[in-house]
C-alpha angles and dihedrals in degrees: 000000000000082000091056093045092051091051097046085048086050085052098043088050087051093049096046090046095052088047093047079052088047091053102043081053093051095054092051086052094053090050094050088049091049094046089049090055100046089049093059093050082052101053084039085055090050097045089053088049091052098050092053091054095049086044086050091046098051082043100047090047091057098051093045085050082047091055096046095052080050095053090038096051084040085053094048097040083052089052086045090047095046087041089053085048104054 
């Protein structure tokens, strides 16, 4: 009988011991997940990033072209006037 209780003891430490390990395995696996999760809000964020500063870039070039076509035009209607007033 004393035989039969060490070895269910023997038995009860084992199991306690593989389902301290399963735990342990199942709360690597939530933090991956959360990790993984949280890594592809992060590349969506930058994506979304990305795509706004290529849209302000575009944006910003053809204002700056816009701007040069308006100095230039001032430029050329100074020479006409000063042309008109000579």
């Amino acid at each position: 009988m004393e035989a039969e209780v060490k070895q269910l003891r023997r038995e009860l430490k084992l199991k306690d011991d593989r389902c301290l390990t399963a735990e342990r395995e199942v709360q690597t696996l939530r933090q991956y997940k959360e990790s993984h999760n949280e890594t592809e809000i992060l590349m969506s964020a930058l994506s979304a990033m990305q795509d706004k500063n290529t849209h302000l870039e575009n944006s910003l070039s053809a204002e700056t072209r816009i701007k040069l076509d308006l100095f230039s035009a001032l430029g050329e209607a100074k020479r006409q006037l000063e042309i008109h007033e000579s």
